[in-house]
PyMOL Python script that loads the backbone (N, CA, C, O; Angstrom):
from pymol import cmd

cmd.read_pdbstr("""\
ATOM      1  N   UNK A   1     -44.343  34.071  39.621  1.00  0.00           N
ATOM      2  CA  UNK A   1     -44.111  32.650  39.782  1.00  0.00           C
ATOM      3  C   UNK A   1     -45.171  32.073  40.715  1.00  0.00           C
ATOM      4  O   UNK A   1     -45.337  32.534  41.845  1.00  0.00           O
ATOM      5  N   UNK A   2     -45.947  30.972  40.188  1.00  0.00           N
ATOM      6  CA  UNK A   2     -47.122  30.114  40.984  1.00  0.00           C
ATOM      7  C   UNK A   2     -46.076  29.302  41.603  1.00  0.00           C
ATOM      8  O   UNK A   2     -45.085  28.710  41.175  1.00  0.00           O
ATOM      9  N   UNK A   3     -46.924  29.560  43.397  1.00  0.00           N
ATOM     10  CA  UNK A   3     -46.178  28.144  44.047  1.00  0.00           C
ATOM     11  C   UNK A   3     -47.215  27.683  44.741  1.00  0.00           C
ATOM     12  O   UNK A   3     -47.812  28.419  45.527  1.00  0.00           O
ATOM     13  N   UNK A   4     -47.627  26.170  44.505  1.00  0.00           N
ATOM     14  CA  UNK A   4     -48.516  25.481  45.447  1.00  0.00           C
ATOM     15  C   UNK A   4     -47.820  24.492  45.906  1.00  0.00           C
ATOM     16  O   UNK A   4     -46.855  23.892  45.432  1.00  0.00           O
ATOM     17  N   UNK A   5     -48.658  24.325  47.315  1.00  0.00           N
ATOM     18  CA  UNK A   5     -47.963  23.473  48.236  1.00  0.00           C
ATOM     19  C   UNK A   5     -47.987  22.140  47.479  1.00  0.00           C
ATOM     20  O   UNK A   5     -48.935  22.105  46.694  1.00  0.00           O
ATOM     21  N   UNK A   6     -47.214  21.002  47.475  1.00  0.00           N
ATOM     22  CA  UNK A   6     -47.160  19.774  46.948  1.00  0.00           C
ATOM     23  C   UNK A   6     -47.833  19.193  47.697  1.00  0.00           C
ATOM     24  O   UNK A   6     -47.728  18.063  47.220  1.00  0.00           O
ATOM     25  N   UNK A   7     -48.642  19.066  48.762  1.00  0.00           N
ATOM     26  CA  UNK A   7     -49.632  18.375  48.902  1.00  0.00           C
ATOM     27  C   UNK A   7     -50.763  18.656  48.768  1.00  0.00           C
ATOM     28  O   UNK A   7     -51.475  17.918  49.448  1.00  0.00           O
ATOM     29  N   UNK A   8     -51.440  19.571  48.063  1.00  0.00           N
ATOM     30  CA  UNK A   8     -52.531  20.044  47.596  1.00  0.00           C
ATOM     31  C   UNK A   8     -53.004  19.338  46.219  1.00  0.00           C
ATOM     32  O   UNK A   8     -52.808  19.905  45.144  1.00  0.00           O
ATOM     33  N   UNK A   9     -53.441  18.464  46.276  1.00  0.00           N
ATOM     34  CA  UNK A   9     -54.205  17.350  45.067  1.00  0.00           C
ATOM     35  C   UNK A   9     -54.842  18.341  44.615  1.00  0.00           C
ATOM     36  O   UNK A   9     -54.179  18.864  43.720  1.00  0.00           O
ATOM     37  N   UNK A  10     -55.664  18.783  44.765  1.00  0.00           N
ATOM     38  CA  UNK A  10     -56.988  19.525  44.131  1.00  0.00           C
ATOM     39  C   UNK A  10     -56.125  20.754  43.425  1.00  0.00           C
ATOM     40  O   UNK A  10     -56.232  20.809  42.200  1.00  0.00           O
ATOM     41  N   UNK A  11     -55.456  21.539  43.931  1.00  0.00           N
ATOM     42  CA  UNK A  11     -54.679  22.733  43.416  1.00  0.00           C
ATOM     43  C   UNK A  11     -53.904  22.370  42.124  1.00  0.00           C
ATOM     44  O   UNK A  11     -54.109  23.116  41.167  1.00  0.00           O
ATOM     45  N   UNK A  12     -53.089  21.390  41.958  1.00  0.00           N
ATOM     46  CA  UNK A  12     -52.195  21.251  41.239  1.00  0.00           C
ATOM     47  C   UNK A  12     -53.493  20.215  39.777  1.00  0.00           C
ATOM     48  O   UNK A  12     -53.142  19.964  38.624  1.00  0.00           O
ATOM     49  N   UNK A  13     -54.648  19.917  40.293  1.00  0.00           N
ATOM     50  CA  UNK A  13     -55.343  18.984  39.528  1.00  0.00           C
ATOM     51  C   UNK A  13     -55.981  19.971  38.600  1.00  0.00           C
ATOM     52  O   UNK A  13     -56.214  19.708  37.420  1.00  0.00           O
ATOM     53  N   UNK A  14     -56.240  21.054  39.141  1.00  0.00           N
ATOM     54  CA  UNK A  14     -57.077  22.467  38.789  1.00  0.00           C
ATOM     55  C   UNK A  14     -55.902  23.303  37.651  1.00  0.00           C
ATOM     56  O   UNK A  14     -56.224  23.655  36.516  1.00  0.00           O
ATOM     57  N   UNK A  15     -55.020  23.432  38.037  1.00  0.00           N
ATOM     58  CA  UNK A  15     -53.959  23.937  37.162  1.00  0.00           C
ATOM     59  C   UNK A  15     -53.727  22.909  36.117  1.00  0.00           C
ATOM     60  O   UNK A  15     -53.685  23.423  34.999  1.00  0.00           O
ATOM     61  N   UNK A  16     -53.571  21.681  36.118  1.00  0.00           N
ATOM     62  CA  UNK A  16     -53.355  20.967  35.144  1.00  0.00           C
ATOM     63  C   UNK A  16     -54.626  21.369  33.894  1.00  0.00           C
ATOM     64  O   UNK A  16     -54.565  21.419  32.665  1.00  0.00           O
ATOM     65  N   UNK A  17     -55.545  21.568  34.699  1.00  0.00           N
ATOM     66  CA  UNK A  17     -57.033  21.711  33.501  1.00  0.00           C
ATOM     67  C   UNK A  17     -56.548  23.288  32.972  1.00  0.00           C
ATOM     68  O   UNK A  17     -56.478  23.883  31.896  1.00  0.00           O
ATOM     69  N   UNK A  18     -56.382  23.453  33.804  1.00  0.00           N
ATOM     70  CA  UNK A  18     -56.223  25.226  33.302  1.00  0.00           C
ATOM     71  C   UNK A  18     -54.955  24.987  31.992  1.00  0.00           C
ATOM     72  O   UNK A  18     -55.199  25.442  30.874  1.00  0.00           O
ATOM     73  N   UNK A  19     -53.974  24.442  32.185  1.00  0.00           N
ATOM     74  CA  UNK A  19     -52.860  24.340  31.238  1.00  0.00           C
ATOM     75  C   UNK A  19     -53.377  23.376  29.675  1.00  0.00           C
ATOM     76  O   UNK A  19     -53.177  23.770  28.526  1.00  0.00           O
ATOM     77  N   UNK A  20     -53.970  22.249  30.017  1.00  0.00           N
ATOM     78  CA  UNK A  20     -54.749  21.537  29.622  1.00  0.00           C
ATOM     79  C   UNK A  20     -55.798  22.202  27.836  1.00  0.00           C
ATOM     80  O   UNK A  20     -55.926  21.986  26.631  1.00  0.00           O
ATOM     81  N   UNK A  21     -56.337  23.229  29.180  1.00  0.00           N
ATOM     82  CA  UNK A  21     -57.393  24.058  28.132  1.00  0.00           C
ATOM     83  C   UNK A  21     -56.499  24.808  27.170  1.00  0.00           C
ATOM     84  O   UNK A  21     -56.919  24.868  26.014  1.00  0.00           O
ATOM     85  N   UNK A  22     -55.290  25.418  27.449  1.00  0.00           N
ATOM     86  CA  UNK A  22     -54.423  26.273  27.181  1.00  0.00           C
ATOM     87  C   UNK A  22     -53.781  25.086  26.170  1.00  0.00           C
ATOM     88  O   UNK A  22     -53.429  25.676  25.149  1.00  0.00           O
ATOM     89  N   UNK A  23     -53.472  23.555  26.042  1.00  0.00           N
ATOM     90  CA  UNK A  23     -53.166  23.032  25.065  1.00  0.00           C
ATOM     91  C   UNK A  23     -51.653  23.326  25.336  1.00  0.00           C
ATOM     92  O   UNK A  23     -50.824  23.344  24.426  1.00  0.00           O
ATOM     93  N   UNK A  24     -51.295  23.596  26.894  1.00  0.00           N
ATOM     94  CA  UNK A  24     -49.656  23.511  27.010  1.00  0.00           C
ATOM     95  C   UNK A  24     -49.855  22.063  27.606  1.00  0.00           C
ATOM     96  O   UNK A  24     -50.068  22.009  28.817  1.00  0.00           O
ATOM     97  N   UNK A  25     -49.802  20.677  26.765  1.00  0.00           N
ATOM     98  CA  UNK A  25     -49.621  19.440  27.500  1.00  0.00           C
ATOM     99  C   UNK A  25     -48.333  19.026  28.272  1.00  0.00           C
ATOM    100  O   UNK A  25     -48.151  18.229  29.193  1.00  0.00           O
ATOM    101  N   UNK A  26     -47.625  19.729  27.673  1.00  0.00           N
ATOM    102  CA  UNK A  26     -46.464  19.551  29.175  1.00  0.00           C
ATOM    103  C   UNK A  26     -46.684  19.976  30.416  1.00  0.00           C
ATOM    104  O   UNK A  26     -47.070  19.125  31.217  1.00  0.00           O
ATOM    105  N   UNK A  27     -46.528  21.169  30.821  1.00  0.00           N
ATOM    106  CA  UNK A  27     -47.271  21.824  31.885  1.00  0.00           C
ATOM    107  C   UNK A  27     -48.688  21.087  32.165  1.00  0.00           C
ATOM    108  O   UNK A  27     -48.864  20.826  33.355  1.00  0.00           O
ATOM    109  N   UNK A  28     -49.710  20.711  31.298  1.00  0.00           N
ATOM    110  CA  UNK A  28     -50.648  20.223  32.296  1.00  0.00           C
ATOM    111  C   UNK A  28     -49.954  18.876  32.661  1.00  0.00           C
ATOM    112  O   UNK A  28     -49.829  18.586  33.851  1.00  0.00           O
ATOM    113  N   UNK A  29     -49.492  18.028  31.670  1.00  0.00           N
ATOM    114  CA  UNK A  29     -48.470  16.279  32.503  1.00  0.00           C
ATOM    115  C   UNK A  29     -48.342  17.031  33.513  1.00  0.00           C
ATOM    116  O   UNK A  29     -49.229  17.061  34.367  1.00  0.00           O
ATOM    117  N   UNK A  30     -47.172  17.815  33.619  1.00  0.00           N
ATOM    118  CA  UNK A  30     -46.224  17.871  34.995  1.00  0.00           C
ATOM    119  C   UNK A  30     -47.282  18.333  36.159  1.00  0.00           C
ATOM    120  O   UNK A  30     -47.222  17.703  37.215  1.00  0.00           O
ATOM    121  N   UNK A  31     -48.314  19.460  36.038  1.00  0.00           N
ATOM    122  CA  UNK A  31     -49.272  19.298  37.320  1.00  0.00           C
ATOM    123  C   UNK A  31     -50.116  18.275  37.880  1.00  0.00           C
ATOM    124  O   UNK A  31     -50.250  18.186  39.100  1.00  0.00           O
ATOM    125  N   UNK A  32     -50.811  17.339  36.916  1.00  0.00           N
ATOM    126  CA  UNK A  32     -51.577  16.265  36.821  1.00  0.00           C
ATOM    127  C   UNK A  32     -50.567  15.179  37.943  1.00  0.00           C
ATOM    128  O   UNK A  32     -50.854  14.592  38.986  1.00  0.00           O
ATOM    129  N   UNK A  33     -49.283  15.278  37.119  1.00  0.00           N
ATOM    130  CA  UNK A  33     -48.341  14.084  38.263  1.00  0.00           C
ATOM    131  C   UNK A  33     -48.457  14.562  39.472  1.00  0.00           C
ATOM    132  O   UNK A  33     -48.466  13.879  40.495  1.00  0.00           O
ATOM    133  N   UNK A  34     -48.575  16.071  39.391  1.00  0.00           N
ATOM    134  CA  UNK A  34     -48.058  16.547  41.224  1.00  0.00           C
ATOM    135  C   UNK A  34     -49.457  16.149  41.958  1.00  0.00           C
ATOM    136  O   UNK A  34     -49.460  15.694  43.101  1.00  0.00           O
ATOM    137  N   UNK A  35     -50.885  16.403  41.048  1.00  0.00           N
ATOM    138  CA  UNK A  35     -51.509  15.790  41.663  1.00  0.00           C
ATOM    139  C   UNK A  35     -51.793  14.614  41.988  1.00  0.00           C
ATOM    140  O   UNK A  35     -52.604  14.550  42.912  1.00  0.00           O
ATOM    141  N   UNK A  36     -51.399  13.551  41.539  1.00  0.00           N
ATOM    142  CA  UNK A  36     -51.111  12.094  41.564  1.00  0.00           C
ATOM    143  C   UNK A  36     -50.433  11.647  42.525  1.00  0.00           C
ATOM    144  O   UNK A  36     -50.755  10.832  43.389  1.00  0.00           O
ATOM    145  N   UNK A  37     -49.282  12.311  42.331  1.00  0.00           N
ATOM    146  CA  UNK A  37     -48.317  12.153  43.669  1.00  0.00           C
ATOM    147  C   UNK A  37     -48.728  12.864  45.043  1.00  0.00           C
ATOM    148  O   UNK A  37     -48.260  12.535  46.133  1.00  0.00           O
ATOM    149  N   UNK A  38     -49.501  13.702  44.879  1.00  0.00           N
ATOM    150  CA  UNK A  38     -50.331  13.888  46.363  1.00  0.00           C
ATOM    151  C   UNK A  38     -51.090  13.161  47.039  1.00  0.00           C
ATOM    152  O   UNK A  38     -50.940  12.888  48.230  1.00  0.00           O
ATOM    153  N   UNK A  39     -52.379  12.622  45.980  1.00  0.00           N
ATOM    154  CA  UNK A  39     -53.447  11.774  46.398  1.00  0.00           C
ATOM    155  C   UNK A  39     -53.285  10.966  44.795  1.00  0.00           C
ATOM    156  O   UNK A  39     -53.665  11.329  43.682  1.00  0.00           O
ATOM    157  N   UNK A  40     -52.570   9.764  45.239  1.00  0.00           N
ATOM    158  CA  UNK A  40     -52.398   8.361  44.586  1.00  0.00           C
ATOM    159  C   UNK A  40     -53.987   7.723  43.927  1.00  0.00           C
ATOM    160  O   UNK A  40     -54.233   7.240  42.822  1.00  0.00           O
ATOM    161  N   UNK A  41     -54.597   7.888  44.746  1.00  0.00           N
ATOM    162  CA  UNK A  41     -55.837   7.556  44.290  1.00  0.00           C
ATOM    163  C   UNK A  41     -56.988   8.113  43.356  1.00  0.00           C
ATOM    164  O   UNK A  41     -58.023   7.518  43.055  1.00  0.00           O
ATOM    165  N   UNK A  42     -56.544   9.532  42.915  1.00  0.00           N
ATOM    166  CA  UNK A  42     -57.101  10.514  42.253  1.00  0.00           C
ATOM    167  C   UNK A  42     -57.390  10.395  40.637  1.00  0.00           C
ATOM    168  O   UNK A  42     -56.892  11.038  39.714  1.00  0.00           O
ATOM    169  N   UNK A  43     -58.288   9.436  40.625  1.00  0.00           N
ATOM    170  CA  UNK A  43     -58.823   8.743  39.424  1.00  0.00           C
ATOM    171  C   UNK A  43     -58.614  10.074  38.252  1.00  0.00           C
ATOM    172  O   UNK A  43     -58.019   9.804  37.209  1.00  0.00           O
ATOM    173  N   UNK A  44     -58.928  10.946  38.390  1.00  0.00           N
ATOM    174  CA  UNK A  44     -59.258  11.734  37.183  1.00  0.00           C
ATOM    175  C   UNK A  44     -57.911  12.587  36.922  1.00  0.00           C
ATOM    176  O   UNK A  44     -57.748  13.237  35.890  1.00  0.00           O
ATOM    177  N   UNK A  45     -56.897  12.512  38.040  1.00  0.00           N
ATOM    178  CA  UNK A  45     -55.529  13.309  37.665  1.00  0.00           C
ATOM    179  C   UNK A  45     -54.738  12.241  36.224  1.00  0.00           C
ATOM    180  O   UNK A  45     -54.383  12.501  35.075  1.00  0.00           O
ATOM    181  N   UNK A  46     -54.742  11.019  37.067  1.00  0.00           N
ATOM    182  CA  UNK A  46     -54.708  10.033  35.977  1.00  0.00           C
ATOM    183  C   UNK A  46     -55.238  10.399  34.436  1.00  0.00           C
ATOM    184  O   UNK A  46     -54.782  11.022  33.477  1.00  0.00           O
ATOM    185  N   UNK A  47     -56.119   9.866  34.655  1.00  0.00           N
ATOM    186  CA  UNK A  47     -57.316  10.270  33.602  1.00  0.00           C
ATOM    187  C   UNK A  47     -56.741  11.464  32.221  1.00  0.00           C
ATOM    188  O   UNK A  47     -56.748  11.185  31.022  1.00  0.00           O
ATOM    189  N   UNK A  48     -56.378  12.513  32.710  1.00  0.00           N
ATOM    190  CA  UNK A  48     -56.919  14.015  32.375  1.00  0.00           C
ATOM    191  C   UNK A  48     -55.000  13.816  31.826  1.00  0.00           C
ATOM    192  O   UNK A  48     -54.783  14.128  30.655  1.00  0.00           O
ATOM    193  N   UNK A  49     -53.797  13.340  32.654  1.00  0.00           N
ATOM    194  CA  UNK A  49     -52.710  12.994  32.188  1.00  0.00           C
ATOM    195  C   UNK A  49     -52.826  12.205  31.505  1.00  0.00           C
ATOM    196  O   UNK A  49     -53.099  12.619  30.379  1.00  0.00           O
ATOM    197  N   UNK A  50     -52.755  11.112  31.590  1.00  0.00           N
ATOM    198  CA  UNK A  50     -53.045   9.750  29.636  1.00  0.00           C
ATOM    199  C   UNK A  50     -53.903  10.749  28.697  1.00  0.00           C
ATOM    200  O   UNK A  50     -53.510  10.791  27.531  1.00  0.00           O
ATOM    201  N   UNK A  51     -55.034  11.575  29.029  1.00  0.00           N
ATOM    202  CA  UNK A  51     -55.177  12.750  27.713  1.00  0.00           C
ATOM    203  C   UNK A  51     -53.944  13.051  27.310  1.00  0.00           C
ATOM    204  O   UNK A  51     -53.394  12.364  26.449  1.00  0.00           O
ATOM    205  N   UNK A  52     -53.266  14.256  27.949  1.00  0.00           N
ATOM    206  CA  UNK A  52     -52.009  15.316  27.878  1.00  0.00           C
ATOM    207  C   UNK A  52     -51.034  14.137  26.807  1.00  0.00           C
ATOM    208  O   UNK A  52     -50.766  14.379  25.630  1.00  0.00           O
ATOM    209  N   UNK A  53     -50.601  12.807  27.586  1.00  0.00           N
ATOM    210  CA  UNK A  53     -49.309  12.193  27.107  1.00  0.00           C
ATOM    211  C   UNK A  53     -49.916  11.615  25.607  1.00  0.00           C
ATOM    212  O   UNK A  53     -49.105  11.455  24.695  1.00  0.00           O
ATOM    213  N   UNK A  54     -51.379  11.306  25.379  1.00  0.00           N
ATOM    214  CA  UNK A  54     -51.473  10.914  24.431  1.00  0.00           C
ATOM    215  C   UNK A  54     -51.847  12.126  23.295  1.00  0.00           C
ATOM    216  O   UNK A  54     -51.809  11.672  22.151  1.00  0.00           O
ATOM    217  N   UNK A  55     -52.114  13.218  23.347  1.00  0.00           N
ATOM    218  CA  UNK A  55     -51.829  14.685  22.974  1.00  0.00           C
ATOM    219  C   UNK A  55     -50.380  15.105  22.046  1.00  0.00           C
ATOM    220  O   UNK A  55     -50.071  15.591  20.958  1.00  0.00           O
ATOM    221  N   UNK A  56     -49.779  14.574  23.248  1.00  0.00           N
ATOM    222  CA  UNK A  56     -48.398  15.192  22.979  1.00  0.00           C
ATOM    223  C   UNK A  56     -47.675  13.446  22.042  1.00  0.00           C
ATOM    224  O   UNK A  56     -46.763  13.573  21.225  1.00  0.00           O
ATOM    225  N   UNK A  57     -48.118  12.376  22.279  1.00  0.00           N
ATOM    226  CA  UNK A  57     -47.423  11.330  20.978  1.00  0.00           C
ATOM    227  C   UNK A  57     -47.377  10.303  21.876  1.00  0.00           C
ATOM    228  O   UNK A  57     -46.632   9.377  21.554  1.00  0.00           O
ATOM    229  N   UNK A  58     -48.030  10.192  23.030  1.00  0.00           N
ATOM    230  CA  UNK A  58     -46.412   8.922  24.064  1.00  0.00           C
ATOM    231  C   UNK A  58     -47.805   7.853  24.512  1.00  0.00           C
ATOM    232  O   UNK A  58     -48.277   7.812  25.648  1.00  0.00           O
ATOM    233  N   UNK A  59     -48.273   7.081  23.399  1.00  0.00           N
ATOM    234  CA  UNK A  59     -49.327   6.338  24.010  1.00  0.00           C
ATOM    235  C   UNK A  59     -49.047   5.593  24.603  1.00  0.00           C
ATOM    236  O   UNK A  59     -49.906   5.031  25.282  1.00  0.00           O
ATOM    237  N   UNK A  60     -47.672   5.181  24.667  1.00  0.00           N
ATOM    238  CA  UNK A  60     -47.740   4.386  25.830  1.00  0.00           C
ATOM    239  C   UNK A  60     -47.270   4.908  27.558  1.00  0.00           C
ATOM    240  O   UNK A  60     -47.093   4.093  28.464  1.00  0.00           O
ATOM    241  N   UNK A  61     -47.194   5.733  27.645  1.00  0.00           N
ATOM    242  CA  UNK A  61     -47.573   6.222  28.740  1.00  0.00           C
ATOM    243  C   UNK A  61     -49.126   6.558  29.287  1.00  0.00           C
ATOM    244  O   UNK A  61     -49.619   6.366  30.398  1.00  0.00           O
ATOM    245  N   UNK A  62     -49.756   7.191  27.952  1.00  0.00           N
ATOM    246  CA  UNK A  62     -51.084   7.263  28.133  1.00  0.00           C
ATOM    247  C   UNK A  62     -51.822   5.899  28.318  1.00  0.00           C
ATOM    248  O   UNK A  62     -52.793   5.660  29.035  1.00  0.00           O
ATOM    249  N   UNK A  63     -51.142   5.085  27.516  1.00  0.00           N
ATOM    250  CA  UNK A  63     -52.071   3.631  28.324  1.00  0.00           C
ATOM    251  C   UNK A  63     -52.110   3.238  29.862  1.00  0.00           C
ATOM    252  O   UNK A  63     -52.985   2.622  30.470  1.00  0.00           O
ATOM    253  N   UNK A  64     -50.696   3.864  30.397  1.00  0.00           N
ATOM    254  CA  UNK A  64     -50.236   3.329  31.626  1.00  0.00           C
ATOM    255  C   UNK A  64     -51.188   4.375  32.168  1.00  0.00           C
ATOM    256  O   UNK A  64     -51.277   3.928  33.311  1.00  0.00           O
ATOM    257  N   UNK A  65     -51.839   5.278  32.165  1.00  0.00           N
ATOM    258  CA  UNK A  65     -52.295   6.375  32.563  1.00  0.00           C
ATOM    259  C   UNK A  65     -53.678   5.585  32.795  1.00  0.00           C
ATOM    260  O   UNK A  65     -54.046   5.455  33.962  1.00  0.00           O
ATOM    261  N   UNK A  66     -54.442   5.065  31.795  1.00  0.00           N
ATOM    262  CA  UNK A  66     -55.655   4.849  31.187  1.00  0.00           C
ATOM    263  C   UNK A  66     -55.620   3.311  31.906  1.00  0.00           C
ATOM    264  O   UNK A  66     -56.771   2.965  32.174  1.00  0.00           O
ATOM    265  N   UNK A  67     -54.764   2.453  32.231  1.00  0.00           N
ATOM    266  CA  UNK A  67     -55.022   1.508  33.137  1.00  0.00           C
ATOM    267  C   UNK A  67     -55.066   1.789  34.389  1.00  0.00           C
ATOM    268  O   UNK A  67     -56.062   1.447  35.026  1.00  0.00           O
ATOM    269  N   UNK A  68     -54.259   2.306  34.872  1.00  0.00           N
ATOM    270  CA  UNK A  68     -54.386   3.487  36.287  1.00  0.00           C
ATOM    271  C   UNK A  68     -55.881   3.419  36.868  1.00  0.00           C
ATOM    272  O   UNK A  68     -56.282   2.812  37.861  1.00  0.00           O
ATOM    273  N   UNK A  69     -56.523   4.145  36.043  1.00  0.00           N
ATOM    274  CA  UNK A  69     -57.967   4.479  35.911  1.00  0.00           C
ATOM    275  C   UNK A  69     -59.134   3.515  36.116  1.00  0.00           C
ATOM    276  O   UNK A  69     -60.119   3.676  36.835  1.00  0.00           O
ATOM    277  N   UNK A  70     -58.779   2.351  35.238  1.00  0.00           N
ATOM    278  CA  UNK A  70     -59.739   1.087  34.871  1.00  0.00           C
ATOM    279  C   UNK A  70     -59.008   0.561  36.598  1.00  0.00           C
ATOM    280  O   UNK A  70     -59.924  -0.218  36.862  1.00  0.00           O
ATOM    281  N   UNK A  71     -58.453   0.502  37.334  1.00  0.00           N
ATOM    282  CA  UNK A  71     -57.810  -0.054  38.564  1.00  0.00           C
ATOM    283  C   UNK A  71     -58.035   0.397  39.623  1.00  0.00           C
ATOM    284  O   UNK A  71     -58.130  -0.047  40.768  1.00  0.00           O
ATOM    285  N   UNK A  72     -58.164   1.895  38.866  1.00  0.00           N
ATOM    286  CA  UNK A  72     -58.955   2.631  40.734  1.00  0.00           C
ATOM    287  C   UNK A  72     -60.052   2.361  40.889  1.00  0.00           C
ATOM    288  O   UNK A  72     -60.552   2.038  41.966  1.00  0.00           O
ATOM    289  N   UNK A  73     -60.751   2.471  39.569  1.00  0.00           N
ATOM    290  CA  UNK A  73     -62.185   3.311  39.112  1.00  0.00           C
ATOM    291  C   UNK A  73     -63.127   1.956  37.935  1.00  0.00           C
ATOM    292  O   UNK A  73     -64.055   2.424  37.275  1.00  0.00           O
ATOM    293  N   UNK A  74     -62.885   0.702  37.795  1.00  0.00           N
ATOM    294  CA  UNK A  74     -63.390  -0.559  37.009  1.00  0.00           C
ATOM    295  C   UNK A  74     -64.625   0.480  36.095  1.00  0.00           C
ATOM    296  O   UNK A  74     -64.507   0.863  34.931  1.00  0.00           O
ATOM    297  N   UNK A  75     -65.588   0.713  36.882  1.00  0.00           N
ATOM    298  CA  UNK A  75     -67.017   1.276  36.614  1.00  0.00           C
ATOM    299  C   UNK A  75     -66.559   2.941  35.959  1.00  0.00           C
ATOM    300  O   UNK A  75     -67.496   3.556  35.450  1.00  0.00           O
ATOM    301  N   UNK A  76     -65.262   3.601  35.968  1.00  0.00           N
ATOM    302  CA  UNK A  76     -65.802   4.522  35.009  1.00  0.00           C
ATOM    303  C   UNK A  76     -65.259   4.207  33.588  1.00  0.00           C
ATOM    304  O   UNK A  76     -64.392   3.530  33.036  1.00  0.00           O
ATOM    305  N   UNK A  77     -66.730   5.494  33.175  1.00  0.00           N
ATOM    306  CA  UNK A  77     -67.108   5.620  31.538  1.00  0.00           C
ATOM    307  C   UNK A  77     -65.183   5.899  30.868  1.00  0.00           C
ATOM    308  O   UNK A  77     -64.611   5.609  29.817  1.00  0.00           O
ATOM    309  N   UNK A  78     -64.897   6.362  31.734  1.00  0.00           N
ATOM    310  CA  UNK A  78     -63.377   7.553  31.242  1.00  0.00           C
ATOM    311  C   UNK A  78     -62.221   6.018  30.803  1.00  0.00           C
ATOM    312  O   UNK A  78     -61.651   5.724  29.752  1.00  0.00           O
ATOM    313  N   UNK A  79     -62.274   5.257  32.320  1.00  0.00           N
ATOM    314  CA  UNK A  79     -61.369   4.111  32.201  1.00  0.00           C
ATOM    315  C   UNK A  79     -61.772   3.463  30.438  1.00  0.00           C
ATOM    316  O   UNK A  79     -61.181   2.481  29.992  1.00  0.00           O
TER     317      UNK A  79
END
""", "prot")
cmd.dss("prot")
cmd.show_as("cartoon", "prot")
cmd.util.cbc("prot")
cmd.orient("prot")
């Protein structure tokens, strides 16, 4: 059993890619949020989740994801 601390942005952002690559989009959502919910501002946890939710069917979450982005981040290519 993996346990990372919940305030570790980067840890839980890193596992999301790892799950991500693996094409388990649940598991990467649910790490992507933990990284979100660590560091709020973490343009690409966003980002890399609106992938996962729009993956898995739920575009409209992935939009909410994908505005997120355009709000932190105006100037990125990703937003």
């Amino acid at each position: 059993m993996l346990s990372l601390d919940p305030a570790l942005a980067e840890s839980w952002f890193t596992l999301g890619l790892v799950y991500k690559d693996e094409q388990d989009y649940e598991q990467a959502e649910e790490a992507f949020s933990r990284a979100a919910a660590a560091a709020p501002e973490h343009v690409q946890a966003y980002y890399h989740r609106g992938r996962c939710r729009y993956a898995h069917g739920d575009a409209r979450a992935a939009a909410a994801d994908f505005r997120r982005v355009a709000e932190l981040d105006p100037s990125s290519r990703d937003a």
